[in-house]
MITIBA-284368 format. One record per residue: residue in one letter; x, y, z of N, C-alpha, C, O in turn. Coordinates in steps of 0.2 Angstrom, whole numbers, padded with zeros to 4 digits, always signed. Last residue first. Layout:
MITIBA-284368
aXYZXYZXYZXYZ/...
***
This chain:
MITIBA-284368
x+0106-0035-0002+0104-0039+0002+0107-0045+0002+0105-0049+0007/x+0115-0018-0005+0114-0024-0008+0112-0031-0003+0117-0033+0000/x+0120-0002-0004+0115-0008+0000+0113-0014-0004+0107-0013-0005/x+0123+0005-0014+0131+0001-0010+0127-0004-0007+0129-0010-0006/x+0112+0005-0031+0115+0006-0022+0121+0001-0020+0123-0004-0022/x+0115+0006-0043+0119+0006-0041+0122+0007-0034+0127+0008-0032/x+0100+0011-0044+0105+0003-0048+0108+0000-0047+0109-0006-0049/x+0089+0017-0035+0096+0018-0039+0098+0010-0041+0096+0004-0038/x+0072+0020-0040+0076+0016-0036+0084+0016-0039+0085+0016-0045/x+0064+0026-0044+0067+0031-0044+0073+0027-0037+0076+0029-0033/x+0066+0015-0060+0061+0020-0057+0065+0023-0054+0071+0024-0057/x+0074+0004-0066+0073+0002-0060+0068+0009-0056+0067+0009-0050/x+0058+0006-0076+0061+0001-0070+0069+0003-0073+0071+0003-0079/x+0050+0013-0083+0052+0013-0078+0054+0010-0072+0054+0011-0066/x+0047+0015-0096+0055+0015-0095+0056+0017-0086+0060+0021-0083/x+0030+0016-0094+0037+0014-0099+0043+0017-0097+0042+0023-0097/x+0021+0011-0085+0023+0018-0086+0030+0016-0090+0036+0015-0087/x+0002+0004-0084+0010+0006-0086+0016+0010-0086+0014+0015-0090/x-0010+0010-0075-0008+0008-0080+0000+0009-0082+0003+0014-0082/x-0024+0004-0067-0018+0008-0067-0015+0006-0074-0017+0001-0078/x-0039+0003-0065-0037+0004-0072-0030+0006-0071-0028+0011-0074/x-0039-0003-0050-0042+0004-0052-0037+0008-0059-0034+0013-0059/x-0042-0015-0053-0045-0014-0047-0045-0005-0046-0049-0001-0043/x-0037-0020-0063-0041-0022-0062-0047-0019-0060-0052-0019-0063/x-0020-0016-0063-0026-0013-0069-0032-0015-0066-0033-0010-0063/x-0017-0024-0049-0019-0014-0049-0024-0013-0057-0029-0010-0057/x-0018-0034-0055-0023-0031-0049-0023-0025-0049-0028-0022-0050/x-0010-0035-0066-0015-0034-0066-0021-0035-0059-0027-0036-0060/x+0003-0034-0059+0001-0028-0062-0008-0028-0063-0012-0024-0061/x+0012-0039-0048+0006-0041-0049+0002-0035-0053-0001-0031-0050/x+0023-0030-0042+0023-0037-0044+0018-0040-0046+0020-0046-0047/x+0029-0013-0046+0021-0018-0047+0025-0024-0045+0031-0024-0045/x+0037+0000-0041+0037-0008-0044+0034-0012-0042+0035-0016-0038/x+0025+0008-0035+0031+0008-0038+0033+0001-0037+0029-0002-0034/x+0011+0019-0044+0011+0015-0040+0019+0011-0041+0019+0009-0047/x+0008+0036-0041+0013+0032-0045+0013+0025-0040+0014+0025-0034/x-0004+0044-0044-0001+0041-0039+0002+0037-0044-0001+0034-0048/x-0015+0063-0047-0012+0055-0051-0005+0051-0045-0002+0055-0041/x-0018+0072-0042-0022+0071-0047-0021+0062-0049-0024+0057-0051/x-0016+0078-0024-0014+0073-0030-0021+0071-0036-0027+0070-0034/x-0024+0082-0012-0023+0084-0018-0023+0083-0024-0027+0085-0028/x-0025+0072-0001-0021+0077-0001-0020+0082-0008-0015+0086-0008/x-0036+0064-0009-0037+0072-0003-0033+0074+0000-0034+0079+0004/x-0028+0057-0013-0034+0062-0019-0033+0067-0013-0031+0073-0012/x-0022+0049-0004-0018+0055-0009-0021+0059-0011-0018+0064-0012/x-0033+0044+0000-0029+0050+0004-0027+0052+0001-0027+0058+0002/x-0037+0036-0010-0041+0040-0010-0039+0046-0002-0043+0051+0000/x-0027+0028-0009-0027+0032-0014-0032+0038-0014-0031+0043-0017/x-0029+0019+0003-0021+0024+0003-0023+0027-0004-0017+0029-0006/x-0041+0015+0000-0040+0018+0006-0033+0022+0004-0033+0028+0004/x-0037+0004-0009-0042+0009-0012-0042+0015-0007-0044+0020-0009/x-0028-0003-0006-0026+0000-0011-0032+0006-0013-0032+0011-0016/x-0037-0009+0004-0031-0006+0007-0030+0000+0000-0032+0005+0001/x-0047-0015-0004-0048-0010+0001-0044-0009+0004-0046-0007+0009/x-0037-0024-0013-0042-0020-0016-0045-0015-0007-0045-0009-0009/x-0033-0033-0001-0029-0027-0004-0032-0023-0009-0030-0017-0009/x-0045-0038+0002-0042-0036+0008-0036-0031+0003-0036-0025+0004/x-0052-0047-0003-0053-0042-0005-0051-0037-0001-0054-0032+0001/x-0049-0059-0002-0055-0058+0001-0056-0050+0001-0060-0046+0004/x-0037-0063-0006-0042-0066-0011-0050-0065-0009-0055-0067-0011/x-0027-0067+0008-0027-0066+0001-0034-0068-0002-0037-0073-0001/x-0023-0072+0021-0030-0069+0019-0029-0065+0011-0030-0059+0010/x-0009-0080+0019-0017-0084+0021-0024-0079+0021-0030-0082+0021/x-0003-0070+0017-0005-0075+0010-0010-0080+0013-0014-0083+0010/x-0005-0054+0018-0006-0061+0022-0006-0064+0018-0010-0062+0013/x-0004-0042+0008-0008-0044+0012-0005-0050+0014+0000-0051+0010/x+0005-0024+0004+0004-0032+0004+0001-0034+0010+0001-0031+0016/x+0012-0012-0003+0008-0014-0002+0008-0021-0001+0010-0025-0005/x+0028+0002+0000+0024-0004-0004+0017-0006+0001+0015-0003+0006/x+0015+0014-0010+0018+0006-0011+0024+0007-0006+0027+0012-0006/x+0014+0025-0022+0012+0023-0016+0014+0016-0018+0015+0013-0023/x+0019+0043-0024+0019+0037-0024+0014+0033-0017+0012+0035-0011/x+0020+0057-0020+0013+0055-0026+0014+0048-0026+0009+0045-0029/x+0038+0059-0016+0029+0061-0014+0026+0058-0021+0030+0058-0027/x+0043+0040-0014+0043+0048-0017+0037+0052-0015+0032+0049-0013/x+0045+0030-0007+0051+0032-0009+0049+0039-0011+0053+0044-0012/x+0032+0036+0002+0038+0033+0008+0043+0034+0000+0047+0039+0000/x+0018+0040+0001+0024+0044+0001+0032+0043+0005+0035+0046+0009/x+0011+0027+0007+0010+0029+0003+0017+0036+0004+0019+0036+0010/x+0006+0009+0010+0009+0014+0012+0007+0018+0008+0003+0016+0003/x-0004-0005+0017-0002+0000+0012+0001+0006+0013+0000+0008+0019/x-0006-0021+0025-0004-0015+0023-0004-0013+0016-0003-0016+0011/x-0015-0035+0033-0011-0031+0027-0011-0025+0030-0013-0023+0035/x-0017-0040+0043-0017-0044+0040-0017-0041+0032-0018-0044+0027/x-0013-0043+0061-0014-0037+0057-0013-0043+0049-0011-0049+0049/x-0026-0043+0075-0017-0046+0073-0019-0042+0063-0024-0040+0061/x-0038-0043+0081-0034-0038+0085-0027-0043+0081-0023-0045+0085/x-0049-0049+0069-0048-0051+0076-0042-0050+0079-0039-0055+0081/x-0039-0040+0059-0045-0046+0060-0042-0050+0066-0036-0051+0068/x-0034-0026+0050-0036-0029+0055-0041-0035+0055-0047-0034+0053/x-0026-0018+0039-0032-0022+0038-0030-0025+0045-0024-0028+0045/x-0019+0000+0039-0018-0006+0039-0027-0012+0039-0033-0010+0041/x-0008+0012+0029-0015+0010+0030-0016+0004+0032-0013+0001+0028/x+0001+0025+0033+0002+0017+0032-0005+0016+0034-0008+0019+0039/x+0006+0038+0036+0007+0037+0030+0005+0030+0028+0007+0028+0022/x+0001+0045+0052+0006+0038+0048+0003+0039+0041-0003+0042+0040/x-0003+0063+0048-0003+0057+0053+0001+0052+0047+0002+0053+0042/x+0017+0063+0049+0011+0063+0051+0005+0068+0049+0005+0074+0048/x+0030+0050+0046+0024+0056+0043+0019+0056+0048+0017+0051+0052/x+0035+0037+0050+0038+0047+0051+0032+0051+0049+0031+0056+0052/x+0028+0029+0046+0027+0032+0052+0030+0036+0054+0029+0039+0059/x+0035+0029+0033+0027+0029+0033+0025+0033+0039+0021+0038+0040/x+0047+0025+0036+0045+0030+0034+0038+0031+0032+0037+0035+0028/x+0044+0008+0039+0046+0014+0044+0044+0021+0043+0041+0024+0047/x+0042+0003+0027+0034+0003+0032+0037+0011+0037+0035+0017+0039/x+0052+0002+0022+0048+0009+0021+0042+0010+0024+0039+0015+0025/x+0060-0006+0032+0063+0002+0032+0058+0005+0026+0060+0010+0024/x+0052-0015+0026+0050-0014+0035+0056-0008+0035+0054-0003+0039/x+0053-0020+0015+0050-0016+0014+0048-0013+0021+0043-0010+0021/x+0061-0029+0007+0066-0023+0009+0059-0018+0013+0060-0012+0012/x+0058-0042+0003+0057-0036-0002+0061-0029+0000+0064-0025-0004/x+0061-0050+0014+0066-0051+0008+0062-0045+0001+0065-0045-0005/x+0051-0047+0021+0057-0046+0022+0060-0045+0018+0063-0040+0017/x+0038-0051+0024+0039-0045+0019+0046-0045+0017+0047-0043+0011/x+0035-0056+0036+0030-0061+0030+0034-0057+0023+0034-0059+0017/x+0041-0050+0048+0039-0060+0047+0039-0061+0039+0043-0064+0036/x+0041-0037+0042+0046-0041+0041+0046-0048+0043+0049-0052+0040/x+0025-0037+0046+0029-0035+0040+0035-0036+0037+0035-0036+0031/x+0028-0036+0061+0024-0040+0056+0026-0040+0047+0029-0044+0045/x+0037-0027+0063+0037-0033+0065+0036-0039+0061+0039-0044+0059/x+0028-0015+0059+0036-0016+0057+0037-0023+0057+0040-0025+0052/x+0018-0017+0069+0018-0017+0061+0023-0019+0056+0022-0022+0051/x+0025-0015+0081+0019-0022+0080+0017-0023+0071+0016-0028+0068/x+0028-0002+0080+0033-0009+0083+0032-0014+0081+0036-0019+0081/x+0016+0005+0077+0024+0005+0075+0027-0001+0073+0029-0003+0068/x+0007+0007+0085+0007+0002+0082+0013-0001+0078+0014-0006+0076/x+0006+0020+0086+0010+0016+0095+0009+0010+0092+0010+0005+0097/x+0003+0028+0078+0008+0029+0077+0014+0021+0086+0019+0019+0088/x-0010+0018+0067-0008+0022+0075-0002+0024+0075+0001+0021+0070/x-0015+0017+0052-0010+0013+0057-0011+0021+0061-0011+0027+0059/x-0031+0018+0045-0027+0020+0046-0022+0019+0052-0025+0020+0058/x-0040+0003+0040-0040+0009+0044-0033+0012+0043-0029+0009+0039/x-0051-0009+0039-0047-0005+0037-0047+0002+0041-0052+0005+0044/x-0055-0024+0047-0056-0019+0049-0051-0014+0044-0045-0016+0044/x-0063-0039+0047-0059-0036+0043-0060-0026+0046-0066-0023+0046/x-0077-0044+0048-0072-0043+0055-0067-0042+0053-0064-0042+0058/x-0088-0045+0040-0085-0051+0041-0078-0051+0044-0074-0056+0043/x-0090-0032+0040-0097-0035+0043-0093-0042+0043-0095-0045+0047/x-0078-0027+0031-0079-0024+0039-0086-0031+0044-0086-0034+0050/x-0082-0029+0021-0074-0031+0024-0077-0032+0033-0076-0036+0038/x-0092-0022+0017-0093-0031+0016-0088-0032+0022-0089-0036+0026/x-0086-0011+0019-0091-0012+0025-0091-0020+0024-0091-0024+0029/x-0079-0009+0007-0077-0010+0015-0080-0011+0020-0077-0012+0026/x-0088-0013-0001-0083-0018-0003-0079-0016+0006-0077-0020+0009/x-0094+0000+0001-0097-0004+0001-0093-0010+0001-0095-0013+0006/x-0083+0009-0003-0086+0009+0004-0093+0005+0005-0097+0007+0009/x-0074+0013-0014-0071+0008-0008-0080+0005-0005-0082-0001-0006/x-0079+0016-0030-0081+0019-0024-0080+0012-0019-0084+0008-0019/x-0063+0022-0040-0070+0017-0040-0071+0018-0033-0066+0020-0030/x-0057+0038-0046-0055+0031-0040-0064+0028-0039-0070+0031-0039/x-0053+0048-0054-0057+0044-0056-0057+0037-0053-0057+0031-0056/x-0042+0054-0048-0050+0057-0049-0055+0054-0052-0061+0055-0052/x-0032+0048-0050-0034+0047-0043-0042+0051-0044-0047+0050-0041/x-0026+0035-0058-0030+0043-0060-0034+0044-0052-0039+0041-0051/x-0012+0030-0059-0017+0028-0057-0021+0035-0058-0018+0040-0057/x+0004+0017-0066+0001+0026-0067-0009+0026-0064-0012+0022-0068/x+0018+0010-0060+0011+0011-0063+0009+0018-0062+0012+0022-0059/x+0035+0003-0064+0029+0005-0060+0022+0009-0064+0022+0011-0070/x+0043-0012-0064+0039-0007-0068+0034-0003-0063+0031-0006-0058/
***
């Protein structure tokens, strides 16, 4: 299922980022010489989503299209954004050891308030696993008859 998010009416990150920040959590946008180290990362913990060939397309863009969270120089989430569609975002995911410190609420709130300044009124966020963080954390909302979305059904690529 994929979600529907009003980028004009995005809650305000930067206090919730600074908390992040004053407790060594660093949000930012990925470098492009971090590539290797991302990618890497992302298939240790991500793999079986298929999601290190989108982290990739993330850093074709420029600048990267990948937002990441940093603690003490090793990486401990990601966000992407225009990797299967423009106006989409995802995928997204944090460390299961730093879960729940509000490390994807400030990634998620970082890669949408880029979309907003690239323009975008609204971002599709693509096949949820966890719907109510995104309702939560910025009212996203359902988008009916969207699965399998703009993913084919009948890819030859099968894992």
């Amino acid at each position: 299922m994929d979600m529907l998010v009003r980028l004009y009416d995005l809650p305000d990150a930067s206090a919730a980022t600074a908390e992040l920040a004053d407790g060594g959590v660093i949000v930012r946008r990925a470098m492009a010489h971090e590539r290797d180290q991302i990618l890497s990362w992302v298939g240790d913990r991500f793999d079986a989503h298929g999601w290190p060939a989108e982290v990739a397309v993330a850093f074709s863009r420029q600048p990267a299209a990948c937002w990441i969270a940093v603690c003490e120089h090793r990486s401990v989430g990601f966000a992407c954004t225009e990797v299967t569609a423009r106006g989409m975002l995802g995928p997204i995911g944090v460390d299961p050891d730093c879960r729940r410190r509000g490390i994807g609420r400030s990634l998620l709130l970082a890669a949408l308030a880029d979309q907003r300044a690239l323009g975008y009124a609204y971002s599709v966020i693509g096949q949820v696993g966890v719907a109510e963080f995104f309702t939560r954390v910025v009212d996203a909302r359902p988008i009916a008859g969207s699965t399998p979305g703009p993913y084919p059904s009948d890819s030859a690529l099968r894992s």
